[in-house]
C-alpha positions, 0 to 999 in steps of 0.5 A: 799414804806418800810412802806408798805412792813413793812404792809404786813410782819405785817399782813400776819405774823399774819395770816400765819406764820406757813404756811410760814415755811412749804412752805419753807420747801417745795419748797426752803429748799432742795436748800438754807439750803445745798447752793452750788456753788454761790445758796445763803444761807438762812443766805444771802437771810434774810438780803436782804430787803423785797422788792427785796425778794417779786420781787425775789419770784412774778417777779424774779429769785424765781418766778417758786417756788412760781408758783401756789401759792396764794398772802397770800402763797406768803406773809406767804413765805416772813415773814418766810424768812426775819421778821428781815430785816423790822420788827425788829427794834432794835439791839441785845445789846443796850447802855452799857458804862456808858461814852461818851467822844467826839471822835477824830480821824476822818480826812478827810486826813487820817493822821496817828493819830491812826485810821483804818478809812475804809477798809485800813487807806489811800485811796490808799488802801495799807492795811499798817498801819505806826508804830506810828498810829499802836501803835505796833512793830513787836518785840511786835507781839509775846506777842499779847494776847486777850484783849476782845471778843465782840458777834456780834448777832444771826449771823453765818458770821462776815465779816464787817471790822472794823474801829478805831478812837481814842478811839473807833471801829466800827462795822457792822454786817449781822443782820443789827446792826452797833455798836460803842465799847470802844476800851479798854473795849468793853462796846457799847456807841451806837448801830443803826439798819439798814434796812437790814444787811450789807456785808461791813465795815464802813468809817469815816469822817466828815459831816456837819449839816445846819448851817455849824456844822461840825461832825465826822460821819460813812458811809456804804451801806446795802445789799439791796445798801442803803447807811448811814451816822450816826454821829458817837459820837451818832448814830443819823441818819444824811441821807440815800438813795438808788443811785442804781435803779436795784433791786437786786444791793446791797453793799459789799464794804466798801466805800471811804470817800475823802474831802467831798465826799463818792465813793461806788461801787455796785455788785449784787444778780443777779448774784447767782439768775441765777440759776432759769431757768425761770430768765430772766438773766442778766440786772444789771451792776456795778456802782460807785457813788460819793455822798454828805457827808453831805446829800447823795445827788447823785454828779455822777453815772457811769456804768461799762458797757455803754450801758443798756442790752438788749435781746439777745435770750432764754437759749438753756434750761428752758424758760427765755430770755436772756439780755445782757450785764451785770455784772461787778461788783464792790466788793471792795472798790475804790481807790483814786489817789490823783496826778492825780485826778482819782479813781480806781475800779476793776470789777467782770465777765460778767454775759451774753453774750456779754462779755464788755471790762470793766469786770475782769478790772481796771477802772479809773474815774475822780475824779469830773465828774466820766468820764471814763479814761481808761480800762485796762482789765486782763481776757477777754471773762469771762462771768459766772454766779450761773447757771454755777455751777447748775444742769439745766445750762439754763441760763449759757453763752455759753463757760462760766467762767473762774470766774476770776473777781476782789474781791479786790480793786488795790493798788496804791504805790510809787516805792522805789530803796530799792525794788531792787536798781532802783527807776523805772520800765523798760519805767520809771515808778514811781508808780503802781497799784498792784492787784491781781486775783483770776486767781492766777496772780498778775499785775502791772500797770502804772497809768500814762500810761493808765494801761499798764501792767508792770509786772504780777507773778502767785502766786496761781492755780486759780479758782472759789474761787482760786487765790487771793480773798478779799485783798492784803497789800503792804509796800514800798517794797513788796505787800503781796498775801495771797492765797485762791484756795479753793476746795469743793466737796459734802459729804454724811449727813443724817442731810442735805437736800437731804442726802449732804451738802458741804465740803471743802477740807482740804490738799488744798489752802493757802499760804502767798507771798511777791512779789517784787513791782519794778521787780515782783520777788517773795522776800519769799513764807510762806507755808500753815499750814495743818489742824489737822486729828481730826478737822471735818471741816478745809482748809488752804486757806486764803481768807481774806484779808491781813494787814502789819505794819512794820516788820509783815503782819496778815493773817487769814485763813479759819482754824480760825487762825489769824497768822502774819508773819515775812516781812523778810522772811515770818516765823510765828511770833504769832498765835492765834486759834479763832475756839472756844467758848469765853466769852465776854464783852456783856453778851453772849458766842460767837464762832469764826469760819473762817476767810474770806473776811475782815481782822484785823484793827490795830491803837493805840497798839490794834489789832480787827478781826472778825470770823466766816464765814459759806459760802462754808462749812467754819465754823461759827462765831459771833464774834469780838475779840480785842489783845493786848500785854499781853491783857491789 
């Protein structure tokens, strides 16, 4: 099927790509080049593949701007939106090391040899890095200072988080490149191109070839939910599928890899395509698979929500039919529970009514058959989609929001007496899942008693983009929240489609805690740096995610600092401005901007953070830079 909209792009580009450009101005620009609320940015929409952007435009959420036009129109439409997803098949920088040493590293055990292999270097999804794989003291920190900067491409968000083994990081990008870098250099041993760009990170592991050949391979799930796996000392290509049927599902997590076996949670665009009054809204439902390393094969799916949706009437406004339910999401990545055999996801709101039990919930699955365990839900009755948020509302749900889901995975931890002189909670409990919400509450739950709930602290306001948003970190005593609760509001811009465009403001959001993991209790709070008057856009918030090692905890911030703190008391101990141009190892000048979603990966003295994130009035980056003490 790609092969044949890669056809179409081919030739109606030849014939119409002007005609393209003048329709999108026409029809699309004045919401999508100046987005707000969750209306996506054009910078989002191309990287969506071709096909769920032609069903988007004919049989979807965009059908009634095209209405009226002829199939060419429609085509030409499509080639100006997205040429790069399906036509370009190259990366932007090519092979530039001159070596290619053999990898090492890669363990499916996650042993603490030197390697950030995923979103967090154990499966249990702490985000903590021990001293000897970190490479790096907390004494150390101060004297971190730029070892290269890497350009990411013609990108104006750099979220993928970065994973390390050995001697080299790679690195996804939203033009679709995946890149394979000298950790001390930068130079690039491989570069693929996948077939549309990624929101997530990759996962390292092991694959093995006919013949029983075993090799370390990289793993992760494009934006249009095609999931890859790459050998990783080479780039070559080992498999890739597409698990998911739904149309408009896509991958922004980073997936787990666990003794032959990946785990890769979907969400969707549906979601923020509400917004078109003439949509029918909402049919998708979060899913996690559990896939073969070796060949991709699908071992077990299973939904967030039992039952497929259904309609349920027609929006009070416009003219689409409602279905329900839907939703629940999974954004992040999920977690394993080695003792008792269980994986962990936390899922997003209800898009339509009826609301489920499963939204805004952590969820355990047996780890071999994907059989639900249990549910534990934090915020019921939250259904709440892009149209909440636009100026028509039809296909918002009845008593919407709040939007409090899950963009972040629960961490599993060890409950320690030097928390607080006890070496369980109250009922007994010995361990925990921690997460936190973007409700500004922080939970805790029992693992081994079906999720009840143990403790839960408010740290932040809350809201749409408030509380807790892409990750938290936790040691063996404490959990680290950094805090997002962004606020946005509209300004005049004579330059902006339709006179305004977003703005963020600047004296609200972020804010740094370490909470107590056995009683709940706040240890230290560290305040949110203020943005300078001079600085034209800049917020406080920190919605990235968090990292700790011992003695430090790294959190960035949509201001373009990447700060770490002391996890004594929470003082600033290093700071480092990536708002600015830098000159970089693979020819071309790249800018850093916010830092938002994914956070630093640390292993072998060396330090790697993307920057750069333009959604929601942040501001723009392409680039991903590597510390280290005194830059050598």
């Amino acid at each position: 099927m790609r092969y044949a909209y890669v056809l179409i792009l081919t030739m109606a580009g030849l014939l119409h790509a002007q005609d393209g450009a003048a329709l999108y101005k026409e029809r699309c620009a004045s919401c999508h080049d100046s987005p707000e609320g969750r209306i996506p940015s054009m910078d989002a929409i191309k990287q969506m593949s071709a096909q769920a952007i032609y069903a988007a435009l004919t049989t979807g959420a965009m059908q009634s701007q095209t209405r009226g036009l002829s199939t060419q129109e429609v085509l030409s439409l499509l080639v100006h939106i997205a040429p790069a997803g399906s036509t370009n098949t190259k990366p932007a920088f090519e092979k530039s090391c001159t070596g290619n040493p053999p990898l090492t590293g890669v363990t499916d055990s996650r042993d603490g040899t030197g390697a950030w292999p995923g979103w967090s270097p154990s499966v249990t999804n702490s985000r903590y890095q021990e001293a000897k794989a970190a490479g790096l003291a907390a004494a150390d920190v101060p004297r971190l200072k730029l070892k290269w900067a890497f350009n990411l491409g013609e990108v104006t968000m750099a979220r993928g988080q970065p994973a390390v083994a050995g001697a080299r990081v790679f690195v996804t990008t939203l033009a679709g490149d995946v890149y394979a870098l000298d950790v001390a250099s930068g130079c690039i041993h491989w570069a693929f191109k996948a077939t549309a760009g990624m929101n997530s990170g990759v996962t390292l592991g092991e694959a093995t070839l006919e013949g029983g050949n075993r090799v370390p391979a990289i793993f992760f799930g494009d934006r249009s939910a095609v999931m890859y796996a790459l050998n990783a000392e080479s780039g070559e290509l080992l498999w890739k599928t597409r698990p998911v049927e739904h149309l408009l599902a896509t991958s922004t997590a980073t997936p787990q890899f666990y003794k032959g076996i990946i785990y890769q949670g979907f969400s969707s665009l549906e979601e923020s395509l509400a917004v078109d009054p003439n949509m029918a809204c909402c049919s998708f439902r979060g899913s996690v698979v559990a896939l073969d390393a070796a060949t991709g094969r699908t071992i077990w799916r299973s939904f967030t929500i039992t039952e497929p949706a259904k309609p349920t009437g027609t929006a009070p406004t416009g003219t689409s039919k409602l279905l329900g339910p839907s939703g629940a999401a999974i954004w992040s990545t999920p977690t394993i529970d080695e003792q008792l055999g269980a994986l962990y996801v936390a899922t997003g709101d209800n898009y339509s009514r009826p609301v489920t039990e499963t939204s805004d919930a952590v969820l355990a699955f047996d780890l071999k058959t994907g059989k639900l365990l249990w549910s534990r839900q934090l915020t019921q009755g939250d259904a709440y989609n892009g149209a909440c948020n636009s100026r028509t509302r039809a296909n918002c749900p009845d008593k919407d929001g709040p939007d409090f889901d899950f963009g972040q995975p629960p961490i599993l931890v060890q409950l320690s007496s030097r928390s607080s002189g006890s070496s369980v909670m109250p009922g007994g409990a010995k361990r925990a899942l921690v997460i936190a919400q973007k409700s500004g509450t922080v939970h805790a739950l029992d693992p081994d008693a079906k999720g009840k709930v143990l403790w839960q602290t408010r740290v932040g306001a809350g809201g749409l983009l408030g509380g807790s948003q892409w990750g938290s970190a936790a040691d063996n005593r404490h959990m680290y929240v950094a805090i997002s609760d962004v606020a946005l509001h509209t300004v005049a811009d004579a330059t902006a489609p339709g006179g305004r465009r977003i703005a963020i403001d600047p004296k609200i959001g972020g804010g740094l805690h370490a909470i107590n993991l056995t009683s709940g209790t706040i240890a230290w709070s560290a305040r949110p740096a203020k943005c300078p008057a001079a600085q034209a856009i800049c917020s406080s918030a920190q919605s990235a995610a968090v990292t700790t090692i011992p003695g430090a905890v790294f959190s960035g911030s949509l201001d373009g600092h990447l700060r770490a703190y002391s996890t004594t008391d929470g003082r600033v101990i290093w700071d480092f401005d990536t708002a600015r141009e830098f000159p970089t190892v693979n020819g071309k000048p790249a800018r850093g901007g916010s830092i938002d979603a994914t956070g630093a990966a640390v292993a072998g003295g060396v330090i790697f953070v993307n920057s750069g994130y333009n959604q929601f009035g942040g501001m723009p980056g392409n680039v991903m830079l590597a510390f280290s003490v005194d830059g050598r």
